[in-house]
PQR file of N, CA, C, O and H, with PARSE charges and radii, in Angstrom:
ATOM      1  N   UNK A   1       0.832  -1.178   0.000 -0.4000 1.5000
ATOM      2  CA  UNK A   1       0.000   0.000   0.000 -0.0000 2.0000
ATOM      3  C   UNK A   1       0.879   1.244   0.000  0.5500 1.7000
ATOM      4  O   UNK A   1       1.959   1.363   0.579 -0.5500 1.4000
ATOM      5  N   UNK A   2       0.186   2.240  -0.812 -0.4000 1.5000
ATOM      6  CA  UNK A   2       1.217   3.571  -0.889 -0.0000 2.0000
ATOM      7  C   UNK A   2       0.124   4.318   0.354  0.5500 1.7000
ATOM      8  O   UNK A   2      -1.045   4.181   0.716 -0.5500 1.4000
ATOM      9  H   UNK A   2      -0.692   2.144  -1.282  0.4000 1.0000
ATOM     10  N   UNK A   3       1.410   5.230   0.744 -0.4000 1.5000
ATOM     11  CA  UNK A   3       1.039   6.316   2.025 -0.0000 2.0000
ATOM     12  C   UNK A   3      -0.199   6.675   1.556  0.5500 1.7000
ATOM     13  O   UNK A   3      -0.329   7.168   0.436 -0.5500 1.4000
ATOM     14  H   UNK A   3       2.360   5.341   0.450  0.4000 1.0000
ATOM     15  N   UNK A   4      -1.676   6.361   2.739 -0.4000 1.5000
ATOM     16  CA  UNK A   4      -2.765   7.239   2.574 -0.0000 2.0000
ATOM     17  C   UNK A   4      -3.660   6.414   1.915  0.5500 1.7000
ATOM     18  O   UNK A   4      -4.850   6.575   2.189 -0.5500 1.4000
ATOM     19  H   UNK A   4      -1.570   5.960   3.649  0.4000 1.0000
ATOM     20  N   UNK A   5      -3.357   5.571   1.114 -0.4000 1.5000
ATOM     21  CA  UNK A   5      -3.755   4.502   0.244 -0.0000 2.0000
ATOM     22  C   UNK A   5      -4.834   3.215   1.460  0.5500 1.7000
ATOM     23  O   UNK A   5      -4.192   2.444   2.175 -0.5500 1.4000
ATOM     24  H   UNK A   5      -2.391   5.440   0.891  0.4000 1.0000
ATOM     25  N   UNK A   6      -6.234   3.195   1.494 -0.4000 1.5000
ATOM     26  CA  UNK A   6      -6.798   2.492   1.981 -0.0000 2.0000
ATOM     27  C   UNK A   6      -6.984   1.184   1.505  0.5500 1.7000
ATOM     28  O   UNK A   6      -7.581   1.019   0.442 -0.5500 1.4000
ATOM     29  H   UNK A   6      -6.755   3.821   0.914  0.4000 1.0000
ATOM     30  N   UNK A   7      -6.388  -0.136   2.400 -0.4000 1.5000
ATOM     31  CA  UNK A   7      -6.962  -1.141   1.960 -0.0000 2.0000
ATOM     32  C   UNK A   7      -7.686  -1.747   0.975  0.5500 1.7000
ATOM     33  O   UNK A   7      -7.335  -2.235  -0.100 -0.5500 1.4000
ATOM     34  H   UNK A   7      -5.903  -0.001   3.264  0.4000 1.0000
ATOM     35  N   UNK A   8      -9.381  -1.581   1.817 -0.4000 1.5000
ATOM     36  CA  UNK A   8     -10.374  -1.751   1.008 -0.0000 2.0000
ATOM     37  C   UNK A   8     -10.480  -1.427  -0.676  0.5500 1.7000
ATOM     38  O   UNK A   8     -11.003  -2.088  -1.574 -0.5500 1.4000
ATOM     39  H   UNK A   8      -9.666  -1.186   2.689  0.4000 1.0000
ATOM     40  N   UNK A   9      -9.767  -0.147  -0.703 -0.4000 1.5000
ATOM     41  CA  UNK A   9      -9.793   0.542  -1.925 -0.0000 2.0000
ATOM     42  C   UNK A   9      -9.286  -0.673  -2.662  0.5500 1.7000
ATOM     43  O   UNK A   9      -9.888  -1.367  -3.481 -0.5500 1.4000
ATOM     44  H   UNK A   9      -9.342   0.389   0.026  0.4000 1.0000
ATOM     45  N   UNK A  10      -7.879  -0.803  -2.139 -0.4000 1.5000
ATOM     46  CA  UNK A  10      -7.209  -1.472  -3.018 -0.0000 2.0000
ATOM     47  C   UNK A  10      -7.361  -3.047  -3.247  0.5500 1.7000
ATOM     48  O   UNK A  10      -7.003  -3.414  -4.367 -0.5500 1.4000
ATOM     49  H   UNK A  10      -7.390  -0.239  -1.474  0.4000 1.0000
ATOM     50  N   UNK A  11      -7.874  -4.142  -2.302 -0.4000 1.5000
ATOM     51  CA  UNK A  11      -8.898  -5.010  -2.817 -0.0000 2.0000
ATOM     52  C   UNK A  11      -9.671  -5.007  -3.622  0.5500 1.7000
ATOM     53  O   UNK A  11      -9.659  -5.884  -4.486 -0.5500 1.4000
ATOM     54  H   UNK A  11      -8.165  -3.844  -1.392  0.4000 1.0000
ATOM     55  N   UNK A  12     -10.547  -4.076  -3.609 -0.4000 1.5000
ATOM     56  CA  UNK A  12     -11.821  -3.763  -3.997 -0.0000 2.0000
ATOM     57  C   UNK A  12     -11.448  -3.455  -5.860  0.5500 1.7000
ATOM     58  O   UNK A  12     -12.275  -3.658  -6.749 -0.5500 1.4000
ATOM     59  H   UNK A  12     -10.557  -3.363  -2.908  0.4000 1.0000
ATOM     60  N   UNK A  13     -10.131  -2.977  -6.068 -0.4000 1.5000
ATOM     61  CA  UNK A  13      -9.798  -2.786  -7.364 -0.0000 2.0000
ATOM     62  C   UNK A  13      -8.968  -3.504  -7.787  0.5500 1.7000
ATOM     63  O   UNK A  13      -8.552  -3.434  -8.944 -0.5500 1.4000
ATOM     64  H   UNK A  13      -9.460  -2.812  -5.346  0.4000 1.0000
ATOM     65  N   UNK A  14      -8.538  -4.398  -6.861 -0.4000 1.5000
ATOM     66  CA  UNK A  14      -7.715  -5.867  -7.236 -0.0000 2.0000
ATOM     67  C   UNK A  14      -8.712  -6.545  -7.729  0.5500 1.7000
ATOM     68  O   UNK A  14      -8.441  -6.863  -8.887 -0.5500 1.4000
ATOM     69  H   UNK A  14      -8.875  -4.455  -5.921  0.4000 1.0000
ATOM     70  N   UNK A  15      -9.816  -6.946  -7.375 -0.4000 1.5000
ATOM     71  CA  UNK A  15     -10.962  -7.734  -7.412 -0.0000 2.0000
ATOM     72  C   UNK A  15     -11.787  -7.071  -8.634  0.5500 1.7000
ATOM     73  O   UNK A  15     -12.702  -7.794  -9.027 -0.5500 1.4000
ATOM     74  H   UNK A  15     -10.036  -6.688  -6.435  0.4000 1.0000
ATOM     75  N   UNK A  16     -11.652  -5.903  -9.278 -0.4000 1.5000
ATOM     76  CA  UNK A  16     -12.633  -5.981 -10.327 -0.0000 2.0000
ATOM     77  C   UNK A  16     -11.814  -6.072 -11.127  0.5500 1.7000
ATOM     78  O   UNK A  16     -12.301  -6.213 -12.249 -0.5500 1.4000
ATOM     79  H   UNK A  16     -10.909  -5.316  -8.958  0.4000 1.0000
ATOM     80  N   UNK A  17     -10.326  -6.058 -11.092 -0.4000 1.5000
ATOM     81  CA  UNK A  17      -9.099  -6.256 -12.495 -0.0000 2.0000
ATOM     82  C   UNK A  17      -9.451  -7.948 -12.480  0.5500 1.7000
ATOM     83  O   UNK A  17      -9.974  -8.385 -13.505 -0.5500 1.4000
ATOM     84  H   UNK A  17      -9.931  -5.944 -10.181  0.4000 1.0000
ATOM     85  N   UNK A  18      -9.172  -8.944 -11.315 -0.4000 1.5000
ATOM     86  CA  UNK A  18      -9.485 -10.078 -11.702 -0.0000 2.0000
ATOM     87  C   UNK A  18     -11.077 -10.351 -12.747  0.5500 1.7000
ATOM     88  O   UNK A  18     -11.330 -10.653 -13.913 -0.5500 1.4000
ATOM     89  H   UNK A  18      -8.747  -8.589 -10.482  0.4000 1.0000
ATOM     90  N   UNK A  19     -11.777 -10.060 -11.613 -0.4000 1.5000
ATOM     91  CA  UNK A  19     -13.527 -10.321 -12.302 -0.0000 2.0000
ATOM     92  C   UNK A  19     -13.476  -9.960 -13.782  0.5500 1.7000
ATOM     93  O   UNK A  19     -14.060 -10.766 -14.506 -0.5500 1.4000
ATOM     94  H   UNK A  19     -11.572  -9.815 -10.665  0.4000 1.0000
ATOM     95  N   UNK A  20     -12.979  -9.061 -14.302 -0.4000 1.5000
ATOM     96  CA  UNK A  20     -12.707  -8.289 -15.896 -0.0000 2.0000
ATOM     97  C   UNK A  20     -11.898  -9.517 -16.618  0.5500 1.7000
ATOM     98  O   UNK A  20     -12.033  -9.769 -17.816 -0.5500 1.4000
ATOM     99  H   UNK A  20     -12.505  -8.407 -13.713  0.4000 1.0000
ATOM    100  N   UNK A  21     -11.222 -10.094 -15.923 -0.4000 1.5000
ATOM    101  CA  UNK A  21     -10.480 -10.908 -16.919 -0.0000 2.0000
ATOM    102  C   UNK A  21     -10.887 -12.237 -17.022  0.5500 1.7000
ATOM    103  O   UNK A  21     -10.491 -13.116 -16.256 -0.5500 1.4000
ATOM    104  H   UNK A  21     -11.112  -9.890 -14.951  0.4000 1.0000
ATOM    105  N   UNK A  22     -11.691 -12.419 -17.976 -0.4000 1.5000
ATOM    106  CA  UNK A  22     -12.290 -14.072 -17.660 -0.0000 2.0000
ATOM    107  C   UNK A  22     -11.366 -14.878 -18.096  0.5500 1.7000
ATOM    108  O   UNK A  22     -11.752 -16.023 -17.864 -0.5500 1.4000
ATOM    109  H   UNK A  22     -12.012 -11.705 -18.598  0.4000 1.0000
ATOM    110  N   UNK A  23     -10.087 -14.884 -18.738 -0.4000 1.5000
ATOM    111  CA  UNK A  23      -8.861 -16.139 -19.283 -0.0000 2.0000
ATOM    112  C   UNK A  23      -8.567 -16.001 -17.340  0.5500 1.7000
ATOM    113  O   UNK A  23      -8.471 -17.126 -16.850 -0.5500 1.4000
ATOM    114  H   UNK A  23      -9.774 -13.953 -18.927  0.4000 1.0000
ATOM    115  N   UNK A  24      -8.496 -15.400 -16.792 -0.4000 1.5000
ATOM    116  CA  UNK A  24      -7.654 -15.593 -15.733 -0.0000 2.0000
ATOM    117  C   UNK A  24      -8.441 -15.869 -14.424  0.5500 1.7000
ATOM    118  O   UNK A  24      -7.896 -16.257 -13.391 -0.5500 1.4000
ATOM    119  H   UNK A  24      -8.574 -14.486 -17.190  0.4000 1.0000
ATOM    120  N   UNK A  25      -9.772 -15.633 -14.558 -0.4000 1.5000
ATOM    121  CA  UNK A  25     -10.858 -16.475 -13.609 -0.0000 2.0000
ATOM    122  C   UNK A  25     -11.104 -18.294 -14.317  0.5500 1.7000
ATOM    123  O   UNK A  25     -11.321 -19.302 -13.643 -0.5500 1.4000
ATOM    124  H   UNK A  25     -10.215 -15.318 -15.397  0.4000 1.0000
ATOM    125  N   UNK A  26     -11.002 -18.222 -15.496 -0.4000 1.5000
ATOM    126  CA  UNK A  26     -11.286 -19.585 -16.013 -0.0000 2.0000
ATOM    127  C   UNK A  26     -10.083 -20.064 -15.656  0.5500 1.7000
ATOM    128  O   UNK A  26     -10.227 -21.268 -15.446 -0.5500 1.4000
ATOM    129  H   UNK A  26     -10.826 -17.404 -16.044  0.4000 1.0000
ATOM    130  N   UNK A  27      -8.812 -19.688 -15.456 -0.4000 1.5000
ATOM    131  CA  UNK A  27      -7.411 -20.497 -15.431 -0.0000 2.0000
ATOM    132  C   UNK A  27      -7.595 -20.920 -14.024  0.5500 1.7000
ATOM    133  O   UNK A  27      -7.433 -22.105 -13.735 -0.5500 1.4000
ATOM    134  H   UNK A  27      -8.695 -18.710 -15.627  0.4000 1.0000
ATOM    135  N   UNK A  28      -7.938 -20.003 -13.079 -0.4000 1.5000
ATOM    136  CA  UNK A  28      -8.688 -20.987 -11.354 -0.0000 2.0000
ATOM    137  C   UNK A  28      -8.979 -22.370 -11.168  0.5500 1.7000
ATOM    138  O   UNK A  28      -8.733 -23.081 -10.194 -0.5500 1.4000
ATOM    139  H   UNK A  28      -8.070 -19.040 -13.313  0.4000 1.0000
ATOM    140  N   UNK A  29      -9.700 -22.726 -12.554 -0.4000 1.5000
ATOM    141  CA  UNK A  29     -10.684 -23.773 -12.446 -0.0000 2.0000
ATOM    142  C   UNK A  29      -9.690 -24.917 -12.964  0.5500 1.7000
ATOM    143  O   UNK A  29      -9.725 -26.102 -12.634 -0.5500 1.4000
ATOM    144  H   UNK A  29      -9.900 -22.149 -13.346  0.4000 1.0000
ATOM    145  N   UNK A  30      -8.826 -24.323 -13.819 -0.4000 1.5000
ATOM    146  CA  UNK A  30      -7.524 -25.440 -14.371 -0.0000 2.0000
ATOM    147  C   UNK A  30      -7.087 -26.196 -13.503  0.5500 1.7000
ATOM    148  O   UNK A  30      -7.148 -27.422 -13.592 -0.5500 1.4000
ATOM    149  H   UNK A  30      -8.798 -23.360 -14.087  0.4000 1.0000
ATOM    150  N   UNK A  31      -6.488 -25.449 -12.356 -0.4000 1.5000
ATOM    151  CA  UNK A  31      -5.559 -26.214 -10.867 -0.0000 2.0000
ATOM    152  C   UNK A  31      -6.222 -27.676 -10.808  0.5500 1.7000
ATOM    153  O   UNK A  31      -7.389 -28.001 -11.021 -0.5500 1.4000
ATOM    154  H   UNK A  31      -6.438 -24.453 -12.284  0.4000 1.0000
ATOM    155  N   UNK A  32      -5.249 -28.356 -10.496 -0.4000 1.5000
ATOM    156  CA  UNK A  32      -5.857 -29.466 -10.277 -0.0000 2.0000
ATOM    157  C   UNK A  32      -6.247 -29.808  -9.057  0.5500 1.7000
ATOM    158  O   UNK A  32      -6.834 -30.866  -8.833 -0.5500 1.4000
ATOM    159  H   UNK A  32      -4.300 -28.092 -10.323  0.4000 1.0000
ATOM    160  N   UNK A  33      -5.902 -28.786  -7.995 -0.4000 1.5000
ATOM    161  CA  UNK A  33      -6.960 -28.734  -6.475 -0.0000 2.0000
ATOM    162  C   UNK A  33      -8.159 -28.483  -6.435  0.5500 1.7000
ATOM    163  O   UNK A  33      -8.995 -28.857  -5.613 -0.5500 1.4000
ATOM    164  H   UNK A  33      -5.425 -27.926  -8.176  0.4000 1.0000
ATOM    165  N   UNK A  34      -8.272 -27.834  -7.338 -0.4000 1.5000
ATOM    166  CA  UNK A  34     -10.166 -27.701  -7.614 -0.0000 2.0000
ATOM    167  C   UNK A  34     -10.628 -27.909  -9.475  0.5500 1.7000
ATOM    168  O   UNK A  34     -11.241 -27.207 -10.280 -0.5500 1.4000
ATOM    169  H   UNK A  34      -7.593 -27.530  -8.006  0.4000 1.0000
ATOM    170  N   UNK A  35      -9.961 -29.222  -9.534 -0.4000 1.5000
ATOM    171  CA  UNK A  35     -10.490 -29.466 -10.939 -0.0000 2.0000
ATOM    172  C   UNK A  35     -12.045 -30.415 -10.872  0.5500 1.7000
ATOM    173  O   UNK A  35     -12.781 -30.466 -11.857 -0.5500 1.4000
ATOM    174  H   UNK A  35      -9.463 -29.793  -8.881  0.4000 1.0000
ATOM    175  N   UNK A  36     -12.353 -31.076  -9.657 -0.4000 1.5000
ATOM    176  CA  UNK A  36     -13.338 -31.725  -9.606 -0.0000 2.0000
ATOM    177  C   UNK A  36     -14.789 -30.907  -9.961  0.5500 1.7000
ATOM    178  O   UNK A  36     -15.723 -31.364 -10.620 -0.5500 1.4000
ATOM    179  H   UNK A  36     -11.755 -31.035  -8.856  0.4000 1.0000
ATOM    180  N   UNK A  37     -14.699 -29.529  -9.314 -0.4000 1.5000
ATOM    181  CA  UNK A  37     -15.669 -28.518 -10.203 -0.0000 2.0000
ATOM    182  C   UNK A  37     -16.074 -28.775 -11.667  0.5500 1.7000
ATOM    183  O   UNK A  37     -17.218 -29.011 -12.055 -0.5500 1.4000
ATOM    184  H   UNK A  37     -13.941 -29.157  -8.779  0.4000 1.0000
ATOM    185  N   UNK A  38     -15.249 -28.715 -12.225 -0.4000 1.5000
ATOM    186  CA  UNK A  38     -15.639 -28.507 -13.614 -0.0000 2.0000
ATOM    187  C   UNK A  38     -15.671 -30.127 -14.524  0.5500 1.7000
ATOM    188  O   UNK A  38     -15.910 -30.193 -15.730 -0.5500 1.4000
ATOM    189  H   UNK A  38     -14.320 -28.523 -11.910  0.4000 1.0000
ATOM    190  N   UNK A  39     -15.349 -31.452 -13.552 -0.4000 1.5000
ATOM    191  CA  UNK A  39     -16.186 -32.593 -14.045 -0.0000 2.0000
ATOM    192  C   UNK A  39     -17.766 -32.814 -14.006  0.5500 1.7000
ATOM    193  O   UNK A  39     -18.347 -32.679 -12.929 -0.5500 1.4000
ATOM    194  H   UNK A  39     -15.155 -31.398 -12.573  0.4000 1.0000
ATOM    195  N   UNK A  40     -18.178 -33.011 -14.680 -0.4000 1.5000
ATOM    196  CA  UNK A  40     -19.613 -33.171 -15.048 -0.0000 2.0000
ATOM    197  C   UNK A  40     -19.670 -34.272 -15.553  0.5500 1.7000
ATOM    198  O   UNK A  40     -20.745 -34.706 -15.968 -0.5500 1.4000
ATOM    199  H   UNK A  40     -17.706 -33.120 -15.555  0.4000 1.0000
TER
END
């Protein structure tokens, strides 16, 4: 965090750069710790 720079803020805009990027929310589901999700 830079001086003055709140937390929340900066989660909060970590979290909509992820959500925006769907190659890199779908690559989550790759891991093979949580690949059982996406068997059907």
């Amino acid at each position: 965090l830079k001086a003055g720079e709140k937390l929340q803020c900066r989660v909060d805009g970590q979290l909509q750069a992820i959500a925006e990027d769907s190659a890199l929310v779908r690559s989550f589901f790759r891991h093979p710790s949580v690949s059982y999700i996406s068997d059907l």
